[in-house]
N, C-alpha and C positions, 0 to 999 in steps of 0.2 A: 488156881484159876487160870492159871498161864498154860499153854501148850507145851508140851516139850521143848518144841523148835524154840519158841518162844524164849522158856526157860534159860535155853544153852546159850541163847542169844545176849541175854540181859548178864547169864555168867561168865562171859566170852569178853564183855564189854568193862564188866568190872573188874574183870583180872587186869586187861588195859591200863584202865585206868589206874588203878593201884600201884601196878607196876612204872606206869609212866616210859616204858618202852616198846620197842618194837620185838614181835613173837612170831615166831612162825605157826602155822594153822598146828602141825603136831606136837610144838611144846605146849599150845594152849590145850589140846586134845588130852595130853598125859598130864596137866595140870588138874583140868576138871575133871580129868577121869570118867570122858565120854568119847563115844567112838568116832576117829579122826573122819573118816569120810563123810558122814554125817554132817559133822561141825565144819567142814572145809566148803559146804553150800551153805552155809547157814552164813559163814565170816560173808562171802562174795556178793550173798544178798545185801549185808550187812554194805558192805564196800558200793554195791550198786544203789544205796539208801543214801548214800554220803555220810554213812556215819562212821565208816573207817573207808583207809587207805590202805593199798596195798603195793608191798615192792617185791620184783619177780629176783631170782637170784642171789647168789652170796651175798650173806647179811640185812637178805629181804625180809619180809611177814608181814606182818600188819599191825596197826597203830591204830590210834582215834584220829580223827577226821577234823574233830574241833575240841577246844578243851573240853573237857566234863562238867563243867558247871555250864556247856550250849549245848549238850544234848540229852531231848526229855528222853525219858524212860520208851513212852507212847512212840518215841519214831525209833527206838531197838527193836519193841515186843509188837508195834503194829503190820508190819510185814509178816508176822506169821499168824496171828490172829483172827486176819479172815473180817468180813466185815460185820459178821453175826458174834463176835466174842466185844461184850456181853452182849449174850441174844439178847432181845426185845421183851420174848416171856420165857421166865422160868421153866413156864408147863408147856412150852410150843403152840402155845394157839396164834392164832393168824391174827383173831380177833381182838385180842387184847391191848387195852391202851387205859387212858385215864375217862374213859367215855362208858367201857362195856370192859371193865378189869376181871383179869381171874383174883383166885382165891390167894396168891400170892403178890399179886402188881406193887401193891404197898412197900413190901418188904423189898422186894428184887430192884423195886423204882430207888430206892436208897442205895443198895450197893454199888445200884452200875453208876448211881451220881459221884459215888466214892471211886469208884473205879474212873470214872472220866475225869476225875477232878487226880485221882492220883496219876496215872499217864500222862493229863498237860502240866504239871505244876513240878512235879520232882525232879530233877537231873541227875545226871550220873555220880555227878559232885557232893551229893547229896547222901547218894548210899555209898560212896568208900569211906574207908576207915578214914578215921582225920587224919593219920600220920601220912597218908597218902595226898589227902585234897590239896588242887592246887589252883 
């Protein structure tokens, strides 16, 4: 359901977290085994979100921002998400709402509640491993 960017964002942030150190963008890149220049706009978005820091220089990289159990999932994966993820309708009609529903409103009206409800409620603390959480 997540965008790529999205994706590398949320796996960028949990490697962080796990690790509980500072990484520079290409060991994170050969960690997830996604291509570094890609992931090197993705971190900076990240850093300009406030949800990481970053330091230039010998023994620089980046880190979290705030511990893991302050930040939700929704402010990693919302920067790239776009404000249409989840669209509105499944089937793209303009029209559609709880007034003049399509054939799917029902169904899609539950997931994106599951979807909004997972974004603001989970934290990053949440999805690392426990030997990690801190």
């Amino acid at each position: 359901m997540f965008s790529q960017s999205a994706e590398y964002a949320l796996r960028a942030v949990l490697l962080l977290a796990e690790s509980g150190q500072r990484k520079g963008g290409r060991q994170i890149a050969e960690e997830l085994d996604v291509p570094a220049n890609y992931l090197s706009k993705i971190l900076m978005q990240l850093c300009r979100q406030g949800v990481l820091d970053s330091q230039k220089g010998w023994g620089g990289g980046f880190e979290l921002a705030k511990k893991p159990g302050e930040i939700r999932i929704g402010a990693v994966v919302g920067p790239f998400e776009g404000s249409e993820t989840p669209r509105d309708c499944i089937l793209g009609s303009d029209r559609c709402g709880d007034d003049d529903p399509c054939a799917l409103h029902s169904y899609w009206k539950q997931i994106k509640t599951i979807y909004e409800m997972m974004t603001e409620r989970i934290t990053v603390a949440d999805l690392v491993r426990p030997t990690a959480r801190r």
